[in-house]
N, C-alpha and C positions, 0 to 999 in steps of 0.2 A: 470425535472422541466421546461426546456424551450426545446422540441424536435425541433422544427423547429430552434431554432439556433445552438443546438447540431450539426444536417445535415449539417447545412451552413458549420461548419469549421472543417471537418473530409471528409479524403479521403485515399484511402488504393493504395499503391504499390507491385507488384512481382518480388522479386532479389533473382532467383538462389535456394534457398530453405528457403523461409521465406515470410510470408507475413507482409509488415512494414505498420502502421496506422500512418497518421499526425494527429495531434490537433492543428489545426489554422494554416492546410495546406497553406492556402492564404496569411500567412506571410512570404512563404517561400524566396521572394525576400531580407529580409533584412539581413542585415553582420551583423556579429561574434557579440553579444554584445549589438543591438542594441532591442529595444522593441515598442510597439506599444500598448497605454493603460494599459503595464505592462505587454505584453502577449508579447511571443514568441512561435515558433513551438516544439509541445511536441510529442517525436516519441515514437512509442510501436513495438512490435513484435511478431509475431507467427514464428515457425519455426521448422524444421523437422532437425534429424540430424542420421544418420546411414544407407540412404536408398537416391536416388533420386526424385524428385517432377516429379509425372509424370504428375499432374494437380492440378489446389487451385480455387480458388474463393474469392474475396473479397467484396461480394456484399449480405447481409444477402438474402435479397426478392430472389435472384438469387438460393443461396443456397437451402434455403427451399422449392420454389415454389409455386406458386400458388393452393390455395385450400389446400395447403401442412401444417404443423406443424413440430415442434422438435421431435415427433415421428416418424414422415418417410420422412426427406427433400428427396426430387427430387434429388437432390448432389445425397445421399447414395443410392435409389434408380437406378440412371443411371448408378452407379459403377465410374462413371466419372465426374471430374468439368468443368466448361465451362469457364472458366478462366475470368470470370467478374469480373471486381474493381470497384469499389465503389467511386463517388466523389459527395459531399452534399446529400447523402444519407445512409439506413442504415450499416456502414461497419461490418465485419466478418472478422474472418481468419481462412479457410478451408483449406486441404493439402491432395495428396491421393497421392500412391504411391503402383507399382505394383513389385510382386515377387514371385518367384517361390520356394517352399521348396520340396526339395531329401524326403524320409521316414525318418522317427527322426529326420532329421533337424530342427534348430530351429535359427532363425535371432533376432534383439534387434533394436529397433529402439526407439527413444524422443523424444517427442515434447517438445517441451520450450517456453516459455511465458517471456516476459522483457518488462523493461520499457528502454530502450536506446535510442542512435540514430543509424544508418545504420551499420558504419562502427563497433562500438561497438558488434552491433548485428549479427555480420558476425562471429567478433573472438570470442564473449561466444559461438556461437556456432560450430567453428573446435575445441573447448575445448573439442567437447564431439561426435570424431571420433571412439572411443569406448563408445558405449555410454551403454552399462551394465557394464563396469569397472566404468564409470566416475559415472553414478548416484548410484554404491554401496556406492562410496565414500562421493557421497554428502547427501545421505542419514543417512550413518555414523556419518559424521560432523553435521547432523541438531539431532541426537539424543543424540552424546555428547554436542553440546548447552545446550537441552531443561532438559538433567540432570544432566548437571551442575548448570541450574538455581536451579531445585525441589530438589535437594540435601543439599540445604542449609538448608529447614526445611523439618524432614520429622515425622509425628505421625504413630504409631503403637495399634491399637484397636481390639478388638474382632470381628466387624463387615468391611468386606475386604469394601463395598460399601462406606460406611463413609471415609475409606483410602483412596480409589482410589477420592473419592470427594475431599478432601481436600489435596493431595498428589500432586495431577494431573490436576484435570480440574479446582477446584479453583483457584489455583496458575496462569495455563494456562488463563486461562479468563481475573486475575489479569496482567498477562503483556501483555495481548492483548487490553488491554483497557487502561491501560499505555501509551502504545508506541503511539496508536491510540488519544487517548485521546477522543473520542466518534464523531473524524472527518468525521470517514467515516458514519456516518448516513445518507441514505436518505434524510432524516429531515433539514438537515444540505446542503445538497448538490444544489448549488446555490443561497445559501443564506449565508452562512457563507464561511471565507477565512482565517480561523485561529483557535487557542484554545480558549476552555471556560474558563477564569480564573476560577471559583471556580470548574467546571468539572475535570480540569486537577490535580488543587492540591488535590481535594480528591482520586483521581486515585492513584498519589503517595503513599498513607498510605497502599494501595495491594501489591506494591512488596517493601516495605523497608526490610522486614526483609528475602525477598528473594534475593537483589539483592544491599545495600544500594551504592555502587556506581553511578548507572543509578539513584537511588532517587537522591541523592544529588545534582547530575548534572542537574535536572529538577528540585528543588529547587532553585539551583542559580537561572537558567534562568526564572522560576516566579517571582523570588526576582527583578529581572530586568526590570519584565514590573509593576512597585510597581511607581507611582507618587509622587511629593515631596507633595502632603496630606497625605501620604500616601495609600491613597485606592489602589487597582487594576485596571490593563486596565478590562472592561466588555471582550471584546476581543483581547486577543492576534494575530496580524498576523503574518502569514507564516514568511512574509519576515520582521517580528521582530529588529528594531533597535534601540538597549536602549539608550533614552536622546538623540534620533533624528528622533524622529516623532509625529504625533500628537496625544490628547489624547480627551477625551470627552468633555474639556474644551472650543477644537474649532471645529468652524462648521461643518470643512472637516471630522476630526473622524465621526462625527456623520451620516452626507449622506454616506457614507462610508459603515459603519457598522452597522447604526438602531441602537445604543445604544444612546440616550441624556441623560444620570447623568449614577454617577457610582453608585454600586451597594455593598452593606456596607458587606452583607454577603460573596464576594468576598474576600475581602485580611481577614476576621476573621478565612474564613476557610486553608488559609496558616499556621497559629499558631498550627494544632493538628498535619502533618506531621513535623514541625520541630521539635516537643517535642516528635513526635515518633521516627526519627532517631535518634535524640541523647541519647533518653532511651536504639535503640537498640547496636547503633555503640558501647556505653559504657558498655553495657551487652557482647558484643563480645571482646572487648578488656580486660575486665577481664576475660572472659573466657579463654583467650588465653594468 
């Protein structure tokens, strides 16, 4: 949405096996707590773990090269990085790492991706010194999740297509758009700083009957951004503080977040997820 101010406040650092990004590197002068327009420094990560960094790069145009694309960066070409970092320009994080394998031998290496800060990002990654042991295991853990959610409903048909649609990727989608609540849109990106009140509560009514714990808990919390009109915030922010902020009534909401009046279809569509969990929570409790 805005590239040239993206640039401005990203820059990329190399510690030891990881390449770390800032987000509003230039704030990095300020103490523990303190913020600037509500912004503070936001660090990410790339990093390698099982093998040595024998060279990275943190500088996209550097990686790719000139005349070059994602089909044959100059990086993968040279066999080697040039160890460029990137400051108000576009960042990356590249790693390469050299080894020699016996006959049948076979080595395991990770990369990892976080959103941390430095030192965080040091210890997730000696977590994974064996890193074909560790990511069996997190692999393991992410597939007891994902079927502990789809196990709460699961249909049985003639046709395996229609199962797997509604077993698996319906459900999936249903809590990916949940949790998200359709934040990470493009669309959205720059422009918005929060949930869509009526986006979010109709997201809710996807996973009630997969998950009604997580509904209810995002029920309270729309029920919190609900005004003494009643209506809804238009927009819920991030940094959401019920009965201490402001609402569309004053100006500041409004420069803020482009919403001036509320919007009626908003808090109406909070009424079919709460008459949905309580149909479903009551149907589970008699069952049980």
């Amino acid at each position: 949405m805005n590239l040239q101010y993206s640039q401005f406040i990203t820059g990329t650092e190399f510690h030891k096996n990881r390449i770390q990004q800032m987000i509003h590197g230039n704030l990095d002068g300020l103490k523990e707590g303190e913020a600037v327009d509500n912004k503070t420094v936001i660090e990410r990560f790339f990093g390698m773990a099982g093998a040595a960094v024998s060279s990275y790069c943190g500088d996209k145009d550097c990686f790719i090269g000139k005349y070059h694309g994602y089909g044959n960066p100059i990086g993968i070409i040279n066999g080697k990085l040039d160890g460029s970092l990137n400051y108000n320009r576009n960042g990356c994080g590249a790693l390469e790492t050299e080894m020699t394998l016996m006959p049948g031998e076979s080595k395991s290496i990770a990369f990892i991706l976080g959103m941390k800060k430095d030192a965080e990002a040091a210890g997730i990654i000696n977590e994974y010194e064996n890193p074909e042991k560790k990511c069996k295991e997190e692999l393991n853990e992410l597939i007891k999740f994902w079927h502990g959610k789809f196990n709460a409903f699961r249909v049985q048909t003639p046709s395996k297509e229609f199962n797997t649609m509604i077993n698996t990727w319906n459900a999936y989608n249903c809590f990916m758009t949940f949790i998200w609540s359709r934040a990470a849109s493009f669309i959205y990106c720059g422009l918005r700083n929060g949930y869509g009140y009526r986006d979010t509560v109709q997201d809710i009514q996807g996973i009630i009957h997969l998950d009604p714990e997580m509904a209810v808990e995002k029920i309270r919390f729309m029920l919190s951004a609900q005004v003494n009109n009643g209506a809804g915030l238009p927009l819920v922010k991030f940094t959401h503080n019920p009965g201490h902020e402001d609402t569309p009534d004053d100006a500041s909401y409004v420069k803020e977040t482009g919403h001036p009046a509320y919007r009626a279809d908003d808090a109406l569509w909070l009424l079919p997820p709460v008459y949905k969990y309580i149909g479903n929570t009551y149907f589970f409790l008699e069952k049980t």
